[in-house]
Every structure is written in C-alpha cells, then in structure tokens.
C-alpha positions as CSV (number, residue, x, y, z in Angstrom):
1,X,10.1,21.3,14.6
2,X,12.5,22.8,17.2
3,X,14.3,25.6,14.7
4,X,16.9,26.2,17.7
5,X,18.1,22.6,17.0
6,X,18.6,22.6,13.8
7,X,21.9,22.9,13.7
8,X,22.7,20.1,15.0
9,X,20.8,17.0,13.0
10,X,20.3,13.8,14.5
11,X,21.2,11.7,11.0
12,X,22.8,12.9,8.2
13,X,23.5,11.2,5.2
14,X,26.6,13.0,3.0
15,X,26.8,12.2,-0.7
16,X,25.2,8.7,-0.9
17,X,25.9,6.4,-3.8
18,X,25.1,2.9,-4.7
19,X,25.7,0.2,-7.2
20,X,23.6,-3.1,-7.8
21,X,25.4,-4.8,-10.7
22,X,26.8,-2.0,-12.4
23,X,23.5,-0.3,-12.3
24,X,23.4,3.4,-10.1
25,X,20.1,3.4,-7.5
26,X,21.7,6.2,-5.4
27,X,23.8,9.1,-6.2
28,X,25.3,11.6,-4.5
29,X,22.2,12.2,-2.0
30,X,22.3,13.9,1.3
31,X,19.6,13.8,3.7
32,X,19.3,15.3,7.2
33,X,16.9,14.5,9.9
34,X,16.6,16.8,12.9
35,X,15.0,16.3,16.6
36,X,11.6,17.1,16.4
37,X,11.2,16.9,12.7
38,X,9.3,15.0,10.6
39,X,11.4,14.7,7.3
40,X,9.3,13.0,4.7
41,X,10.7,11.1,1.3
42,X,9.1,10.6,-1.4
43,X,9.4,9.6,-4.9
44,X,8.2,6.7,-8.2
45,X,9.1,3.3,-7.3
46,X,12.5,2.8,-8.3
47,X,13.8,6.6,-7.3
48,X,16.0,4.8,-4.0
49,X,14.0,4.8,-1.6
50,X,14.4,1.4,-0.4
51,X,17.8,1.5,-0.7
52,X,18.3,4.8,0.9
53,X,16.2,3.3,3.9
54,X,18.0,-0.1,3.7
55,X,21.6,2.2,4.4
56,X,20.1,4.0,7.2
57,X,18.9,1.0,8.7
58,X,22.3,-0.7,8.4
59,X,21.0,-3.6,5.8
60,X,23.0,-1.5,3.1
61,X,26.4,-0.1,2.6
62,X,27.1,2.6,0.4
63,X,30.0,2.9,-1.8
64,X,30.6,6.3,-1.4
65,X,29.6,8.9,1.2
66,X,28.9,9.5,5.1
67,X,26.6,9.0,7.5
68,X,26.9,10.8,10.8
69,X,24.9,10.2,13.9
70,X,24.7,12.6,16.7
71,X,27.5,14.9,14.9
72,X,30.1,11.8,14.7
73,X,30.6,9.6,11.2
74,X,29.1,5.9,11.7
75,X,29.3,2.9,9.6
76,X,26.3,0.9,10.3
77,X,27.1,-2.9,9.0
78,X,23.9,-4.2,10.1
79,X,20.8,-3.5,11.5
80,X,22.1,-4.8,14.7
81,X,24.5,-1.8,14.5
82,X,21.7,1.1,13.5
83,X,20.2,0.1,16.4
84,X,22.9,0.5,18.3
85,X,23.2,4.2,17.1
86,X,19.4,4.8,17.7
87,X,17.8,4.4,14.4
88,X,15.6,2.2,13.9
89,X,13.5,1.1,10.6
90,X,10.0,0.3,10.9
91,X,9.0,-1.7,7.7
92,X,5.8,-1.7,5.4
93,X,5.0,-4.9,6.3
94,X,5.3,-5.3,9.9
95,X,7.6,-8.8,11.6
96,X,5.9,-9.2,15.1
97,X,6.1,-12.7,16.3
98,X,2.2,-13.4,16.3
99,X,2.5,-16.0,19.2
100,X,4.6,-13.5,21.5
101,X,2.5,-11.3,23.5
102,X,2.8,-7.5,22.8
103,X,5.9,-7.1,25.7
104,X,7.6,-10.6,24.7
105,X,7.5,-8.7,21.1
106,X,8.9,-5.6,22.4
107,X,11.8,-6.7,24.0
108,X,13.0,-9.9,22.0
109,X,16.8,-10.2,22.2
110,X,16.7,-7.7,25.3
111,X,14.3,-9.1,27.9
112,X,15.1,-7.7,31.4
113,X,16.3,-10.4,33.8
114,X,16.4,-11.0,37.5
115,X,19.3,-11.5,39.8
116,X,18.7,-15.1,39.0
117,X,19.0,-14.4,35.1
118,X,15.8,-15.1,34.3
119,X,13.3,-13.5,32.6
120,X,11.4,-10.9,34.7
121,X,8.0,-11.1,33.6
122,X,6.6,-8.2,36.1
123,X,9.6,-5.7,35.3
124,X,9.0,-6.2,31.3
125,X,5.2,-6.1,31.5
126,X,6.2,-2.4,33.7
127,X,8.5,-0.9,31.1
128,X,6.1,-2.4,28.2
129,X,3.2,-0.4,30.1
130,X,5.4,2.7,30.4
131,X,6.2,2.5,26.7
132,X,2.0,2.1,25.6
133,X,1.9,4.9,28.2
134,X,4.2,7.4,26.2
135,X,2.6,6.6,23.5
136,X,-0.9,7.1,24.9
137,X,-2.0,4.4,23.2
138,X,-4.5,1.5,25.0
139,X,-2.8,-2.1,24.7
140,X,-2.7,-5.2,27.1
141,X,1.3,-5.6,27.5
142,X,0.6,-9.5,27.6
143,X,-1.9,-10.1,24.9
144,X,-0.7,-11.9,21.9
145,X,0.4,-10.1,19.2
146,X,-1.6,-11.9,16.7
147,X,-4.6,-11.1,18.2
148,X,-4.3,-7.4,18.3
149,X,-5.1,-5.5,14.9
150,X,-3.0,-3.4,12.7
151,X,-2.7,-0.5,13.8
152,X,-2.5,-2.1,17.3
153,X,0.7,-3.9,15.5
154,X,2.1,-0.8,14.1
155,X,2.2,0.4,17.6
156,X,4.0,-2.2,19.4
157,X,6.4,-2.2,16.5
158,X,7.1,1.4,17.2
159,X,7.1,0.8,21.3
160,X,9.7,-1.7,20.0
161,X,11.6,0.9,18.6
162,X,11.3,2.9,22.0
163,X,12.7,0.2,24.0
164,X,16.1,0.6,21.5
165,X,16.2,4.3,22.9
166,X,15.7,5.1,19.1
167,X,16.5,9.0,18.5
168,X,15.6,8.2,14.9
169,X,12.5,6.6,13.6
170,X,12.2,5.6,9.6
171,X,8.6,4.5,9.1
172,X,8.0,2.9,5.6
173,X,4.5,3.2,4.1
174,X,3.1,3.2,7.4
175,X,-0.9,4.1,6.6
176,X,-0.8,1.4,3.9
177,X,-3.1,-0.7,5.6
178,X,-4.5,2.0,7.9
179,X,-8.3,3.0,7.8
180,X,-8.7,6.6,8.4
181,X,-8.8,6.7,11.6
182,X,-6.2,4.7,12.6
183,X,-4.1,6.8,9.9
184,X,-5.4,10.1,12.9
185,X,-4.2,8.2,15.7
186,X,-0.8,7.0,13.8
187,X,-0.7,10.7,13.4
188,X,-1.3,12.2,17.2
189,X,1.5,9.6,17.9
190,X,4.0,11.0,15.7
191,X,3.3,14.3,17.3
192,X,3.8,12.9,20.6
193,X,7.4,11.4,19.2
194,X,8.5,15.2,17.8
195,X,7.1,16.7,21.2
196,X,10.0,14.0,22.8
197,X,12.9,15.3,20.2
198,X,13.1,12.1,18.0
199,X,13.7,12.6,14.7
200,X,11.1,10.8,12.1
201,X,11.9,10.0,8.4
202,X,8.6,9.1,6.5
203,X,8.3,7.5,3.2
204,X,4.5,7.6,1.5
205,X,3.3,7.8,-1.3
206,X,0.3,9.5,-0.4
207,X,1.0,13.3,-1.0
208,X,-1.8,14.7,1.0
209,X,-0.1,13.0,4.2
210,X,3.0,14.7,3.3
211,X,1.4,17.9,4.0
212,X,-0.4,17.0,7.0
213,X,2.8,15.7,9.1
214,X,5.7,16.2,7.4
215,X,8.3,19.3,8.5
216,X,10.3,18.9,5.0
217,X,10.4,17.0,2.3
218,X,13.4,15.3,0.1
219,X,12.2,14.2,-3.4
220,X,14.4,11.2,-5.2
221,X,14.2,10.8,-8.9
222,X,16.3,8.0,-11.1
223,X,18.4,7.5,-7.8
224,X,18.8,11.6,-7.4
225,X,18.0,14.0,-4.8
226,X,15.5,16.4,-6.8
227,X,14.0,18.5,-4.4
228,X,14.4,19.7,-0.8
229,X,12.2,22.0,1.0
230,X,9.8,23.2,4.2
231,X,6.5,21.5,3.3
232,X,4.7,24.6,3.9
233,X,7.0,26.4,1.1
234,X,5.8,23.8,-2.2
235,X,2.7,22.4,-3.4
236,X,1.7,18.9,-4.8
237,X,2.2,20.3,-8.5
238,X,6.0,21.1,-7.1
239,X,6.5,17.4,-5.4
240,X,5.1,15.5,-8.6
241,X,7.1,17.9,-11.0
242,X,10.2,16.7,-9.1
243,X,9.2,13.0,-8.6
244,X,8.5,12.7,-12.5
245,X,10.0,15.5,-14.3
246,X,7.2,16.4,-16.1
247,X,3.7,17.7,-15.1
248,X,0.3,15.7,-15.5
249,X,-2.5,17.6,-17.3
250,X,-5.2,17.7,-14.5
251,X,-8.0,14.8,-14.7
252,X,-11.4,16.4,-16.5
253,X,-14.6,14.3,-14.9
254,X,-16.4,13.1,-17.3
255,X,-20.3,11.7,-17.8
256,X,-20.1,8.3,-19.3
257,X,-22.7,6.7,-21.1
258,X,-23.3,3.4,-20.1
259,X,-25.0,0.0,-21.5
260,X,-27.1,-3.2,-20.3
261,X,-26.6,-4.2,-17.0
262,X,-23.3,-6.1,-17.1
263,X,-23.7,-8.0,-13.2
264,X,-26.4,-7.7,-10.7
265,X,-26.5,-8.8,-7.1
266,X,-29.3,-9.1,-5.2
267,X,-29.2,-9.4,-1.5
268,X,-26.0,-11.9,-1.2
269,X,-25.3,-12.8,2.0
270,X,-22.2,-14.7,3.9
271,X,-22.8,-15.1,7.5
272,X,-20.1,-12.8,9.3
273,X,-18.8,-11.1,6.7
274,X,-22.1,-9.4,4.9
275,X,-25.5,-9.4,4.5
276,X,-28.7,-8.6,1.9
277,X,-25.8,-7.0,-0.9
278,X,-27.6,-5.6,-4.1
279,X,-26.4,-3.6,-6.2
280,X,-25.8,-3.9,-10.4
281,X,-23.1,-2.8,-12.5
282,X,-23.9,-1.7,-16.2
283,X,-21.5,-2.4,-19.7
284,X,-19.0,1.0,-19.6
285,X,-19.4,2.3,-15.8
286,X,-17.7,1.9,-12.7
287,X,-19.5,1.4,-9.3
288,X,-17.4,2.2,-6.5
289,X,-17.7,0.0,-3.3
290,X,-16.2,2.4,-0.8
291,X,-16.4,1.6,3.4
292,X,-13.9,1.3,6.3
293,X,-11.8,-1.2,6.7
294,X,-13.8,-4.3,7.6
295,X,-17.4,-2.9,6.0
296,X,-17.1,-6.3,3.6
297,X,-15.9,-5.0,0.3
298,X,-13.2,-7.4,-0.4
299,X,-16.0,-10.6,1.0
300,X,-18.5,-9.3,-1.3
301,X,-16.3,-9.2,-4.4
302,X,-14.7,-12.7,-3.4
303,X,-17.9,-14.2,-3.3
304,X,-19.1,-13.0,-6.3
305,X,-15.7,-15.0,-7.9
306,X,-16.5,-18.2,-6.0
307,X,-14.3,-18.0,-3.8
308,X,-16.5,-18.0,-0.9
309,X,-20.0,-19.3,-0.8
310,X,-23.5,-17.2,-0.4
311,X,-25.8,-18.6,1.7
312,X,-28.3,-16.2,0.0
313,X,-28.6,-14.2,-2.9
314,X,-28.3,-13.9,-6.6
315,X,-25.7,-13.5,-8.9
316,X,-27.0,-12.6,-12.3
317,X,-24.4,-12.0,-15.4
318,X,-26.1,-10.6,-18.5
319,X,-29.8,-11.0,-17.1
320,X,-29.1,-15.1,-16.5
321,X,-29.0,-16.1,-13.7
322,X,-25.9,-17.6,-12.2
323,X,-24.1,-19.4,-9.8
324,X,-19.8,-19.3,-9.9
325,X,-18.1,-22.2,-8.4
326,X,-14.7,-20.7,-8.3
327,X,-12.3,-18.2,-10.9
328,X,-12.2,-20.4,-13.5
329,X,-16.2,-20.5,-13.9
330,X,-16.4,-16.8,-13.7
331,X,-13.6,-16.7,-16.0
332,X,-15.8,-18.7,-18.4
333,X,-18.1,-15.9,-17.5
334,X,-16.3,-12.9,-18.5
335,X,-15.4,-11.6,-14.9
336,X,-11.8,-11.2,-14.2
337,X,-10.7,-10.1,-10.6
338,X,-7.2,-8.4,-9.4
339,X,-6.7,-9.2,-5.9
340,X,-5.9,-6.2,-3.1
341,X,-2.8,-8.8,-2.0
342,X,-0.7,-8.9,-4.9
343,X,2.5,-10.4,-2.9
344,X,0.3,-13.2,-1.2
345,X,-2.6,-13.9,-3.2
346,X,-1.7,-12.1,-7.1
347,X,1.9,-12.9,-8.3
348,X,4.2,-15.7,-8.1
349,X,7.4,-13.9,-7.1
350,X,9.9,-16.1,-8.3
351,X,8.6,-17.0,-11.6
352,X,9.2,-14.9,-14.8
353,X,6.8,-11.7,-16.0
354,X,5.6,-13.5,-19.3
355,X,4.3,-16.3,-17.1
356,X,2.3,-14.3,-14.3
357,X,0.6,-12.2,-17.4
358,X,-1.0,-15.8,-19.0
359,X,-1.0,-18.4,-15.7
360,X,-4.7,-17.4,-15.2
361,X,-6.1,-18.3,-19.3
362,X,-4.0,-20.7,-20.6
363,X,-7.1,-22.2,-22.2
364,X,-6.8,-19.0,-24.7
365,X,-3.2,-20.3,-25.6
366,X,-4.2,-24.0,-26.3
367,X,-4.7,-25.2,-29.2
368,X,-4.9,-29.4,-28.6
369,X,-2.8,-31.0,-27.8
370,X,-0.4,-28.0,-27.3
371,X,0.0,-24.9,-26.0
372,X,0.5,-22.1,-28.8
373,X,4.0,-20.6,-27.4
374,X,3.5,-17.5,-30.1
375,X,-0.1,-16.7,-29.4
376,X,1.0,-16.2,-25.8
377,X,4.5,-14.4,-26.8
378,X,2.4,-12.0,-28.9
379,X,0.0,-11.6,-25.7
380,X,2.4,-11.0,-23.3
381,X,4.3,-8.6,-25.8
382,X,1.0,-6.7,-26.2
383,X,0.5,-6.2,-22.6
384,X,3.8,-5.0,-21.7
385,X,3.4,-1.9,-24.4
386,X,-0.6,-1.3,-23.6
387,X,0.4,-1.0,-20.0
388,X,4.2,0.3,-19.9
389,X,5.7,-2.1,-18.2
390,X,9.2,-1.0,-17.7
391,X,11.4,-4.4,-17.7
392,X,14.4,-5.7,-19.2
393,X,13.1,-8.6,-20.8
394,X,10.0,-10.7,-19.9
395,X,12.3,-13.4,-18.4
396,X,12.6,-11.3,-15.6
397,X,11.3,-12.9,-12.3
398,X,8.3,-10.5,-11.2
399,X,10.1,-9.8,-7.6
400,X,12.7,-7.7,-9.1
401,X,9.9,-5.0,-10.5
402,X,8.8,-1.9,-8.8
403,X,5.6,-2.1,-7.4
404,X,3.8,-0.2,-9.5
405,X,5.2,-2.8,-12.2
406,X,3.9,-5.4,-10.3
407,X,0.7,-4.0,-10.3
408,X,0.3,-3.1,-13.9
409,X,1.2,-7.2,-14.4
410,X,-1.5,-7.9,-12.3
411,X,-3.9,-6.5,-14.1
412,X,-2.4,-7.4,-17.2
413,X,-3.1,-11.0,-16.6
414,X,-7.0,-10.4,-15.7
415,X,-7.0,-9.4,-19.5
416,X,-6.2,-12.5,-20.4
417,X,-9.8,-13.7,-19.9
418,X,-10.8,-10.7,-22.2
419,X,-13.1,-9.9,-19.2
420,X,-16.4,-8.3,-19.8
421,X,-16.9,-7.5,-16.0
422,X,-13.7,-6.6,-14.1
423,X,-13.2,-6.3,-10.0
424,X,-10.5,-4.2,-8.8
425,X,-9.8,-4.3,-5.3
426,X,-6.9,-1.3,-4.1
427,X,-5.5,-1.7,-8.0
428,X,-3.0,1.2,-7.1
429,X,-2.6,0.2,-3.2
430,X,1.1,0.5,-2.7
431,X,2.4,2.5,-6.1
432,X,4.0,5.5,-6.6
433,X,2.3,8.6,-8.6
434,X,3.6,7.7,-11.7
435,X,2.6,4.2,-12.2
436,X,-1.3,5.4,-10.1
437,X,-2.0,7.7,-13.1
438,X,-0.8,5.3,-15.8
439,X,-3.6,2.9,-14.4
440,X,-6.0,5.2,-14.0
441,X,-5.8,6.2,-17.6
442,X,-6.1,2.7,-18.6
443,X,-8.8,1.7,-16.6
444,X,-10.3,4.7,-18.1
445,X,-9.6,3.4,-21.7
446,X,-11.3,0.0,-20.5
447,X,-14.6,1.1,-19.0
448,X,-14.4,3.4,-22.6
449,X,-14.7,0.1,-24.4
450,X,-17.6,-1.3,-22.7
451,X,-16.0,-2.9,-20.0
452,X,-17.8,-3.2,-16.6
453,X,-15.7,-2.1,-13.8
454,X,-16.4,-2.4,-10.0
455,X,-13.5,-0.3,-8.2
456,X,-12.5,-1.4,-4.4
457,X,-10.5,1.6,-3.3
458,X,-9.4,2.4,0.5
459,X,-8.7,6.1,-1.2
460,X,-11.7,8.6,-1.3
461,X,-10.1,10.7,-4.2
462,X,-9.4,7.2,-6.2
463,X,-13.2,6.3,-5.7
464,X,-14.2,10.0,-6.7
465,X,-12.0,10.4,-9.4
466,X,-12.8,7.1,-11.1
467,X,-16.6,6.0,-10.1
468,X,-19.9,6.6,-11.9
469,X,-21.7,5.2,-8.9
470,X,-20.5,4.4,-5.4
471,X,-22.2,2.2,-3.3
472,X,-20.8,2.8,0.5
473,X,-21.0,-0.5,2.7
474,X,-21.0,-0.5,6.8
475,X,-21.0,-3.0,8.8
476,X,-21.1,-6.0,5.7
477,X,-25.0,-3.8,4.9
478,X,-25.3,-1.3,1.9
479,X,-25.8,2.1,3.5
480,X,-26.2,4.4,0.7
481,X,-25.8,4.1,-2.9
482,X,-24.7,7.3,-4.5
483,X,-24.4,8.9,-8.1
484,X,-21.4,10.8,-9.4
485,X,-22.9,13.8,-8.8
486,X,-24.4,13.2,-5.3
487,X,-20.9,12.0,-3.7
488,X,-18.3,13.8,-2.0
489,X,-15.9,12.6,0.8
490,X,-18.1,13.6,3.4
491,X,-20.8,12.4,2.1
492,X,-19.1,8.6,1.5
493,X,-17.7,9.5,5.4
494,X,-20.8,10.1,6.9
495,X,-22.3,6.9,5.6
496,X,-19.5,4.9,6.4
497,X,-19.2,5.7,9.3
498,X,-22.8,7.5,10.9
499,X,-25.3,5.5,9.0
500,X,-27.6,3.2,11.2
C-alpha cells in the first residue's frame, strides 16, 4: 500500500445506515479504500456485508450517510452508475454469458465500433489482449467463455472490470471455488492491480487469506463496524473476537474409538471421472477424502448414492453387499448425503424451512393413508434447536436465511433418514466462522454417537481438524491413505499434487 496516498482514498463510505422492513442491517459504518490497498471485510453472515457491497456497487441506497469517490460525494442509483464512477463489484457467483467468447464478454454494452458502426472484431480482440496482458494471465480473447474454467472466468470477469477503467475493485468470496493454486495466481493478480493504484475491497470468510493479501481489515458485527486495523497489527483471535463477540475455546484433537466397518468400497470405477476407489469407513469415525479440485471426490461420493453408475466395483453396507439405484435406496440404507451445491442441487429456495428439513423422508411422517403433520412439526422443531437455526418462524422461505443457515438446514434434512452413514461434501463451503464451528461441533456430537461420517472438504485445516483418516485422491486414483497422526497439509499436498 502506497502510505503517501493515503490521504486521499479512492471510496469512502461516511456513516452508512440501512433499513429492510423496519429491521437495521447497516449502521453508522464508514469504510475507506485507498489506491494500492487491499481493504478486506469480514464478518458472520448477516453482519452487512452484502448490503454494504450492494451500496457500493450502486444496487443499494442507504438512508443515511455519504459516499465519496475520488474526494467528491456520489450517489450511485444503479450499478450502471458505480460503474460510471469506477467501482465495480465482482460477485461470488460469476454472470459471464457462456456462449460469448472471452472479449464479446468483456465488452458487452461497450463494444468498440468502426467508422461504419459496426462492431470491430480486430480492435476488441486488441484491447481484450492488452487487458489478459496486464493481467499476465494466458487466455484466447475469442474462446467461449463457457469453455474456459473458473478461475479462467474469474479473470475475464475482472478484465471486464478493467475495460470500465475501474479504480475500485469489490471482489466477493472470490477463492470460493478456487483450488489452491488458482487461489496463488488470483493472488499475484491482485498484486499486479495494487502495483497499478486500484483500490481492492475483499470480502472472505477465510481468515488465513486475510492475512496473506489484505492491507487492513473492517470487521461488521449485527450491522456495526466492530473493528478496523493494519492486518499486520491483530491476529485471528482479534478478528473472530470482533466478528462474534465472544471467543471460541480452542478445538482439543481427539482419538476416537471407532466400531464395525459402516461402508466399504472396493475398487469403484466410472469411466472419466475415477477409477479402482477402495477405501472403508467404520461406525464413529470420519474418513476425509481430500484432493484438488477435479481428483473425483464429489463422483466418488455421488456414485456411491446412485446417482451415477459404477461400471466396477463394490459397494458393501454393513458387510452385505450392495448395489444403490438412487437416494431413496440408500436412504432405505442408512446413507444420507448433503450436497457441495446447496443453491442448485440442496434447497428449494422458495419453499418454507419446515418443508426443505422433511422433503427428503416423508416416508417417516406417513402413517397410511396420511401424512402425520405433528410427527413432522415436532421434527422440524427438534432440528431447528439441535442445530441453532436462527429464523423467525419455520414458514420462512429458505432464501431469506444466511448461508450458514442454509447450511445447517441442509444437513438438518439428511437427519431425517436417521442416517447411519453420512457424506458431507464442503458442509461449511460458503459460511461464516460462526455458523463453521457450530457444525463442526455437531458433526462432532454425530460421529460421537456412532455415526459414520465421510468428510469432502476443499479446506486442509477442515479435513485435519475433523478426520480420523484421510484418504487423498489424484487424478480420480487413491494416492495415499493416511491416519490422523500421519497427515499434515504437506503431506495431503504432496500427494495431491506429486504422487505418480
């Protein structure tokens, strides 16, 4: 961060407040954002975050309070009009037009044209190039956005941002769906942005990213600005004291002592996604399957639901032998699964909470010919205390929850098959620190019972933290299976990423 600029801040944000129906999700919170400087935000679900970002980026007006760009007060009534002032959002889930190629993407609504006023293909695939080339990152300006991966997206989303002439950069949860290295590149490009003066608000809930990019950091609690200081001044204990208000004892590992095997698979096998799979699970323990993005531990765990088919293999529940034709036969089963996709694949956003926590057994609620509407009240009452979800009633549709809310749903409703064997794949992608240990702690309190647990987690301290085994997966191939005491992130690394 340029110090000699710092007088003069790019964005700043003067007394914030905002309303949604009589309810305060911002209040009185200032935020500054200087050239060169990463200023990160960070906070539970619910603290105003969003809505913080949404007034930045001009979705948003607040009721009270100032924002002033480049020294001068601006009221930004749309995006269109943040833009316009050089600030530009990029969201958690990214909105390229998959059918547009990477410079069609870039410059939607702005294409340079010719003296004939038409599109000039040459002259946008030039500035496209010179745009990948600031960022020093390798992409074909005319291949199709939805061919290109992630991270590849992430970057023409921010090359989109360039074209703008943004001066200020808001990037939401943007290693959500980043392996690790694409999280290092993301991050040599963000130094390449401060080295060019723009300024960079980042919102994460990943603390440990904080302290690797960030310059300073706001905390937002309950709508309030808690905290503001030079990362290199505070700690983690310091960020979640501010972000919660309280402090969490630190986690003491433990040696579990686990049962009969609970679910073994020997040598499964789907053609292009993985191959000769074995590994067991036992009553009380979780096995970690940790890898890089793309190793195969979401295809492994889907076809052991039936939701794809092996070609080869066994699946054996209990010592029998089985094959699962789909969730409701490993339901029948005892295996329950929470999805990594909880927006696309888990919840059904516009339906109430009491009806995503029983959709998945309803057969436990039947009695013939009817369903038994208090057996499934007392349910759904049951898992809303065991879990703490915070609601106002259970007639609330599941969209208007926090994430981490969301979540704790989700796996509310794999409960209702009173699962013996239970899959979790990224059960805290997505949720803030809070609602991460909450779910930890209960997942603890499951596998204490005698519940199986195999844990699918793109975070090496989640895996650590939680796993009795971990079995690390390259390439859709087991590559080393390791105890508790044997693994350590380097060790997971090496094999995910070395072994042959």
């Amino acid at each position: 961060m340029n110090d000699g600029l710092a007088m003069h801040p790019l964005l700043e944000a003067k007394g914030l407040r905002k309303s949604f129906e009589g309810n305060t999700v911002l209040s009185d919170v200032d935020l500054s954002v200087l050239p060169g400087e990463v200023h990160a935000i960070v906070g539970e679900n619910g603290a105003g975050k969003s809505t913080l970002i949404k007034i930045l980026g001009g979705v948003y007006q607040p009721e009270a309070g100032q924002l002033l760009i480049g020294g001068a007060e601006r009221r930004l009534r749309s995006p269109r009009d943040a833009l316009a002032a050089g600030v530009v959002v990029i969201h958690q889930e990214l909105s390229l037009a998959p059918d547009l190629s990477s410079q069609e993407n870039i410059f939607l609504g702005h294409m340079p044209l010719n003296s004939l006023g038409v599109v000039d293909q040459s002259e946008m695939r030039r500035q496209s190039q010179q745009l990948f080339d600031r960022l020093s990152v390798q992409i074909d300006p005319s291949r199709l956005a939805g061919e290109l991966s992630v991270a590849q997206q992430q970057m023409v989303e921010i090359a989109k941002a360039l074209s703008f002439d943004a001066r200020v950069l808001i990037l939401d949860e943007p290693t959500s769906v980043l392996d690790r290295d694409r999280v290092a590149t993301l991050f040599q490009v963000i130094e390449r942005l401060k080295a060019q003066g723009i300024g960079i608000v980042y919102v994460s809930h990943h603390l440990d990213e904080i302290f690797t990019i960030a310059d300073r950091v706001t905390v937002l609690r309950d709508g309030r600005r808690t905290g503001l200081e030079r990362v290199q001044a505070v700690d983690q204990e310091w960020m979640v004291s501010c972000m919660i208000g309280r402090d969490f004892p630190p986690h003491a590992a433990h040696t579990r002592s686990s049962g009969q095997p609970a679910l073994e698979v020997k040598r499964l096998t789907v053609p292009g996604e993985f191959e000769d799979v074995s590994f067991s699970v036992r009553e009380g323990e979780i096995v970690g399957l940790a890898g890089l993005v793309g190793a195969g531990r979401s295809e492994v765990a889907q076809a052991i639901m039936g939701l794809t088919r092996p070609v080869r293999g066994e699946i054996t529940v209990f010592g029998r032998p089985t094959r699962i034709s789909g969730p409701d036969a490993a339901a029948r089963l005892g295996i329950a699964y929470v999805t990594e996709d909880r927006k696309a694949q888990g919840l059904l956003a516009n339906r109430p909470v009491w009806e995503n926590l029983t959709i998945s057994n309803l057969r436990r609620f039947y009695s013939f010919p009817f369903l038994r509407p208090r057996a499934e009240r007392d349910f759904v009452q049951d898992m809303v205390k065991r879990l703490d979800i915070r609601l106002s009633s259970v007639n609330t549709e599941i969209r208007n929850l926090s994430g981490g809310n969301q979540q704790k749903v989700l796996i509310g409703r794999s409960l209702a098959v009173e699962p013996k064997i239970l899959i979790l794949d990224e059960p805290t992608r997505g949720v803030d620190i809070g609602a991460k240990q909450e779910i930890y702690a209960f997942v603890e309190k499951l596998v204490s019972q005698g519940v199986a647990i195999i844990l699918i987690s793109s975070e090496m301290e989640e895996v650590l933290r939680l796993s009795d085994r971990i079995v690390v997966l390259k390439g859709g191939q087991v590559a080393s299976t390791m105890s508790r005491g044997e693994a350590s992130e380097e060790s997971i690394m090496r094999a995910a990423a070395l072994a042959s």
